[in-house]
MIKOLKOL-558219 format. One line per 8 residues: number of its first residue (from 1); for each residue x, y, z of C-alpha. Coordinates in nm, 3 decimals, decimal comma, padded with zeros to 5 digits. Example, Ala and Ser with C-alpha at 12.3 -4.5 7.8 and 13.67 -1.06 7.14 Angstrom:
# residues 2
1> 01,230/-00,450/00,780; 01,367/-00,106/00,714
***
This chain:
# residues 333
1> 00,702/-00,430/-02,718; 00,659/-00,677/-02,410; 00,407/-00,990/-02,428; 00,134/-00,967/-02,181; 00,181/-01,310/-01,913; -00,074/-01,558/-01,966; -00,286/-01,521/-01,631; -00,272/-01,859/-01,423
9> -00,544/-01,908/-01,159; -00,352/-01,752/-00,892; -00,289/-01,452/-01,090; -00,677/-01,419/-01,191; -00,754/-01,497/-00,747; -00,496/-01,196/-00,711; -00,629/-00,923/-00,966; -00,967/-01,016/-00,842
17> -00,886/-00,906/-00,516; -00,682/-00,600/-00,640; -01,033/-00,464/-00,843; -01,267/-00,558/-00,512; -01,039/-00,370/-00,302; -01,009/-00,089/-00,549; -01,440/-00,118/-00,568; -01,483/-00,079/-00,240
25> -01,231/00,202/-00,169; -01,378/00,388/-00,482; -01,748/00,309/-00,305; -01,606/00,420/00,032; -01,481/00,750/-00,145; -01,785/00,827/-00,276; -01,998/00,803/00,079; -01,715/01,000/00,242
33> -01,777/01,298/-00,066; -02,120/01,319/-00,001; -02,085/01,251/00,405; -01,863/01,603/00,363; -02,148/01,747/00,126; -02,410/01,692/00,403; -02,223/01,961/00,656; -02,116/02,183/00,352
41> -02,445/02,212/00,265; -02,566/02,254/00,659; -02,798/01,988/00,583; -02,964/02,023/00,242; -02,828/01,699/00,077; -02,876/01,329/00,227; -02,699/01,224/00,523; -02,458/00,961/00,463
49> -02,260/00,774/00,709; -01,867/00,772/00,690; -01,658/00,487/00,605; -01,356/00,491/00,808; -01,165/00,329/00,568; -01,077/00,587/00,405; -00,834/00,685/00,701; -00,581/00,430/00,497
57> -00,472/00,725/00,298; -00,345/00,879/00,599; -00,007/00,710/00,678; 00,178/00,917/00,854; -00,069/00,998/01,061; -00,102/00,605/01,145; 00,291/00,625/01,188; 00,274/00,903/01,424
65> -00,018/00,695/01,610; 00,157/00,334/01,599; 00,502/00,538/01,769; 00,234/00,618/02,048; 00,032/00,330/02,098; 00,435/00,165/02,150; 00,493/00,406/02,379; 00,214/00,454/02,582
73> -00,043/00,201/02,494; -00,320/00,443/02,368; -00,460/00,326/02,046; -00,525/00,635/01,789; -00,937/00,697/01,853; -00,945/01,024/01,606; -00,811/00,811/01,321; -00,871/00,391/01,440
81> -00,920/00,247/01,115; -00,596/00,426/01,004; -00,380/00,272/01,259; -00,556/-00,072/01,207; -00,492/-00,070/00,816; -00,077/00,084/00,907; -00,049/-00,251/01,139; -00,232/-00,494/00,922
89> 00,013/-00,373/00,600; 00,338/-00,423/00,877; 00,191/-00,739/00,969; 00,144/-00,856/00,616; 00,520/-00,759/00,492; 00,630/-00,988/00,794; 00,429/-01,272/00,726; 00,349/-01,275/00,365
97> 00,618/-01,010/00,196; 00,514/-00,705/00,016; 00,199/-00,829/-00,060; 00,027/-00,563/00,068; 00,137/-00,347/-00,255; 00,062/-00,614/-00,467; -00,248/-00,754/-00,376; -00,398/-00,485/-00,164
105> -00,272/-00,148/-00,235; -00,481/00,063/-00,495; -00,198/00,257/-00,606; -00,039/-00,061/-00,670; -00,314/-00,178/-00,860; -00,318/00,161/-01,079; 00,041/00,122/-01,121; 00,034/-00,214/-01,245
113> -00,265/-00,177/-01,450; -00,082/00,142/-01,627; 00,251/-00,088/-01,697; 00,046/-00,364/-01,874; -00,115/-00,084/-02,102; 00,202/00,052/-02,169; 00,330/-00,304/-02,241; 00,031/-00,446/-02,444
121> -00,010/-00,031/-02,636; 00,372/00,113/-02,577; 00,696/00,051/-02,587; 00,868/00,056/-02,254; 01,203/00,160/-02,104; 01,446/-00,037/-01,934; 01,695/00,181/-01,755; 01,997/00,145/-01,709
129> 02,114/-00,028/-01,343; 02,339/00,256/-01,256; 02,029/00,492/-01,289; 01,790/00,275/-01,192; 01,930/00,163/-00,837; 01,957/00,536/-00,797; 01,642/00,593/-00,837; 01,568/00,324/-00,634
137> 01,719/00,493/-00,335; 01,496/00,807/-00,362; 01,191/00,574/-00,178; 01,451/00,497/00,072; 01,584/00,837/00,127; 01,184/01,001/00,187; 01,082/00,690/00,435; 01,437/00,817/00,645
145> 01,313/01,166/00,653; 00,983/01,065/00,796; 01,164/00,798/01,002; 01,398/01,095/01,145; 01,101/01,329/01,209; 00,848/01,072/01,368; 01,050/00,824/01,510; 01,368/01,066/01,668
153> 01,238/01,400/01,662; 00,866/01,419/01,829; 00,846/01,273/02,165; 00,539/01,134/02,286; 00,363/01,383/02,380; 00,460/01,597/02,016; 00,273/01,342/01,847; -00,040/01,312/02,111
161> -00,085/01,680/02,029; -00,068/01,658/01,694; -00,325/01,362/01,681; -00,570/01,569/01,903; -00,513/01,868/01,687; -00,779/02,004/01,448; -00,586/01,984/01,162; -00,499/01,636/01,230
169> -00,912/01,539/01,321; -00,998/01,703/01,019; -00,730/01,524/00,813; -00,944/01,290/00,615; -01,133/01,558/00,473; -00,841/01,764/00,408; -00,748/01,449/00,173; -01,059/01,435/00,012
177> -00,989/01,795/-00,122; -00,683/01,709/-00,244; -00,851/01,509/-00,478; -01,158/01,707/-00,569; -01,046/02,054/-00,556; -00,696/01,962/-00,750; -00,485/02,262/-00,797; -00,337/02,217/-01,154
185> 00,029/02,164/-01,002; -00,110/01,840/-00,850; -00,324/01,732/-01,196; 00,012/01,803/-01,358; 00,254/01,649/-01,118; -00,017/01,304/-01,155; -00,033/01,322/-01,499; 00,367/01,290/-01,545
193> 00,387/01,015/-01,271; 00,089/00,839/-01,494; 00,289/00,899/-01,818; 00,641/00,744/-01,702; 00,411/00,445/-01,547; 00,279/00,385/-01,872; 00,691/00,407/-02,012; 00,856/00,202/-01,688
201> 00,675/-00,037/-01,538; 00,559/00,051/-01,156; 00,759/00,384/-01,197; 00,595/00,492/-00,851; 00,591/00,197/-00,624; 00,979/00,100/-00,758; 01,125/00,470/-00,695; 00,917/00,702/-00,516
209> 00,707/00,564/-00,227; 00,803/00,574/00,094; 00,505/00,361/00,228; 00,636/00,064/00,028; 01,001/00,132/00,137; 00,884/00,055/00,475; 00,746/-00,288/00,401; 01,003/-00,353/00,208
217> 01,227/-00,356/00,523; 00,971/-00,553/00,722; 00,977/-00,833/00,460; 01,317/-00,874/00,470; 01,299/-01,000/00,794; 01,008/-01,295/00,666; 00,975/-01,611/00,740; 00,836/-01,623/00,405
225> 01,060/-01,693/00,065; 01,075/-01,802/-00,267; 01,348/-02,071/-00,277; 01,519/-02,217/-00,587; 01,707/-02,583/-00,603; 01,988/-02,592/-00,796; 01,969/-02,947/-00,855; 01,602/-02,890/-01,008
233> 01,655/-02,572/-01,215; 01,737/-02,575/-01,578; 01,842/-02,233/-01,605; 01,596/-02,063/-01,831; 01,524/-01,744/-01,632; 01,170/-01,765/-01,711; 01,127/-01,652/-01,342; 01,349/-01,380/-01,377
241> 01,214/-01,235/-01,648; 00,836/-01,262/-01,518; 00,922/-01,101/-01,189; 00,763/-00,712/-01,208; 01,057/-00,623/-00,957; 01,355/-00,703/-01,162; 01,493/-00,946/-00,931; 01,745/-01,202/-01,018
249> 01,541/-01,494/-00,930; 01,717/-01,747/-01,173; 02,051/-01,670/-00,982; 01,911/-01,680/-00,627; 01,882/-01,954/-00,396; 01,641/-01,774/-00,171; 01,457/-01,414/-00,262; 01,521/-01,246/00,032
257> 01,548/-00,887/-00,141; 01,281/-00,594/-00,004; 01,180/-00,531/-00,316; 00,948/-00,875/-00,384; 00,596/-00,822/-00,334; 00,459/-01,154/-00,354; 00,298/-01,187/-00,665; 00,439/-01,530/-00,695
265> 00,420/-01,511/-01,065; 00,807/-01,642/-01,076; 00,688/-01,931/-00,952; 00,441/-01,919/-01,227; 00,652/-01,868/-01,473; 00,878/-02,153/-01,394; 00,854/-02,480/-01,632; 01,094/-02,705/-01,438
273> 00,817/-02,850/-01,132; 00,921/-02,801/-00,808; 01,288/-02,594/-00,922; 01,115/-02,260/-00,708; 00,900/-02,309/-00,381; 00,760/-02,066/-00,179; 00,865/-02,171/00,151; 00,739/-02,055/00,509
281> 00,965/-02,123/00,826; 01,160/-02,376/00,575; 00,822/-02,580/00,465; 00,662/-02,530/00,149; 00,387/-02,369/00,130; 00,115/-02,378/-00,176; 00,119/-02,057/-00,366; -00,302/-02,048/-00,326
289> -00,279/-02,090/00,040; -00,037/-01,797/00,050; -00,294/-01,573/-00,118; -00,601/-01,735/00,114; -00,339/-01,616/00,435; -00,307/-01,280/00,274; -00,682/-01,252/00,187; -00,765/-01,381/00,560
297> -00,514/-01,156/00,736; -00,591/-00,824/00,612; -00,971/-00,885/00,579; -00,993/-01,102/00,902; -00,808/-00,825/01,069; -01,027/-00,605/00,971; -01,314/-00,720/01,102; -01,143/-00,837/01,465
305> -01,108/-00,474/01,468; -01,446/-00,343/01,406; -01,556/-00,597/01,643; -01,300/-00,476/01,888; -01,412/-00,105/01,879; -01,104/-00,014/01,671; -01,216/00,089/01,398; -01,487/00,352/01,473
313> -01,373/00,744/01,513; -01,475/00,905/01,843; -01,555/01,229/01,706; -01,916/01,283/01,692; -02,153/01,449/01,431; -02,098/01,782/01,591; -01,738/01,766/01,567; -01,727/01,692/01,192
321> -01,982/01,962/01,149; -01,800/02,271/01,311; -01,434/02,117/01,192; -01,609/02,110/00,825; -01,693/02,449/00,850; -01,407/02,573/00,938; -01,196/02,363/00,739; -00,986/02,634/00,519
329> -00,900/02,807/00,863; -00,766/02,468/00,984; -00,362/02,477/00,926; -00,049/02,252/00,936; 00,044/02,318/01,336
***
């Protein structure tokens, strides 16, 4: 059975802003339920606004909207917020490495908060490399297939008619039933990915999702690094061993690998002062003022957005309430 870390201040500034995240996204989810129950119920329950950010569980939607907003300029106004949150993550990975999925992400959080139960309660699995780097590719292998579809297959205007399409308005709401009409399939397929969490640690975010696989190739292109002197180290692997990633820290002189997401507790971890940095353009840069720039850039982006009207849906009341009632005629086009 693994220790639990000791929690350093960074690590307490970084869970704190995993659970507020997770808060408001759980508070968001519940005004969107009953913003659908108002039209479901043609008006008998209380009217509740909608919180756009709950288009950030809409991905490849935002994919299919970034490829056109390249193309053509037009920024996504069915799905704004969604497109916002796809190019704040990107810009994150570039300046401040995966740290969407580990400080922002709520499946991160879940996944991270089911492999320290299954350390502290459980004994967990290491797998082998062999199968484990094959595993590793699966993430890889879905983010090509979307890659291939969006990015080579559907011209321009493929994708505009898509994003205008019903299904594709109504896709929010679609999402929302995922979750609250479950068919057992899904409860089951959750449940297993929940069980191996518990057994290998981030069992979801290291093999299976696509979304991370993406910023994972963004970061490696960072200015951004954890950098080790040789002439400081001592060799201990502390920072090896704390990294949730499996990275060879204690053998690297700079962590360039896709797979770190930022949660700086190698650095943590490390006895020897000064042996690992995190560096920015070659300068070192304080681990706290990495998580303020993380902090700043997503939440700061955020609100440049709502201030910049993009972040607001253009569908009105009427649309939601004739796309709501019609939503299990609404299919795939």
């Amino acid at each position: 059975m693994l220790g639990l870390p000791k929690k350093t201040t960074l690590q307490l500034v970084r869970n704190s802003v995993q659970i507020l995240v997770a808060l408001l996204l759980l508070w968001a989810g519940f005004k969107f339920y009953r913003f659908v129950a108002y039209f479901e119920s043609m008006g008998a329950t209380v009217f509740t606004h909608r919180p756009p950010v709950v288009e950030a569980f809409l991905p490849i939607s935002a994919f299919m909207s970034l490829k056109l907003f390249l193309i053509t300029g037009m920024f996504d106004r069915i799905h704004p917020a969604g497109l916002t949150i796809f190019l704040l993550a990107l810009l994150l990975s570039f300046f401040f490495r995966k740290a969407f999925c580990s400080w922002i992400c709520p499946i991160g959080t879940i996944s991270e908060g089911l492999g320290l139960l299954g350390a502290k309660f459980l004994i967990q699995v290491e797998l082998p490399t062999i199968i484990d780097r094959g595993l590793m590719l699966i993430k890889y292998l879905i983010l090509a297939f979307f890659v291939k579809i969006i990015v080579v297959d559907m011209s321009a205007f493929a994708i505009a008619g898509f994003l205008n399409s019903p299904y594709n308005r109504i896709a929010d709401v679609k999402m929302l039933k995922f979750f609250t009409e479950m068919s057992t399939t899904t409860a089951i397929v959750l449940l297993i990915l929940a069980v191996l969490s518990l057994f290998i640690r981030n069992f979801w975010c290291r093999y299976l999702c696509p979304y991370g696989a993406l910023l994972g190739v963004i970061s490696f292109f960072s200015p951004t690094a954890v950098a080790r002197d040789k002439e400081l180290c001592i060799d201990c692997a502390a920072c090896t061993k704390a990294c949730p990633s499996k990275l060879q820290v204690a053998k690297s002189e700079r962590v360039a690998s896709p797979e770190c997401t930022g949660c700086l507790r190698c650095l943590e971890a490390c006895p020897q002062k000064d042996a690992l940095k995190l560096k920015f353009l070659g300068h070192k840069l304080q681990p706290l003022v990495f998580g303020l720039g993380v902090v700043l850039l997503f939440f700061g982006g955020t609100a440049v957005a709502k201030l910049a009207g993009y972040w607001q849906t253009s569908l009105s009341m009427g649309d939601y309430a004739q796309l709501i009632l019609n939503l299990n005629f609404l299919q795939h086009p």
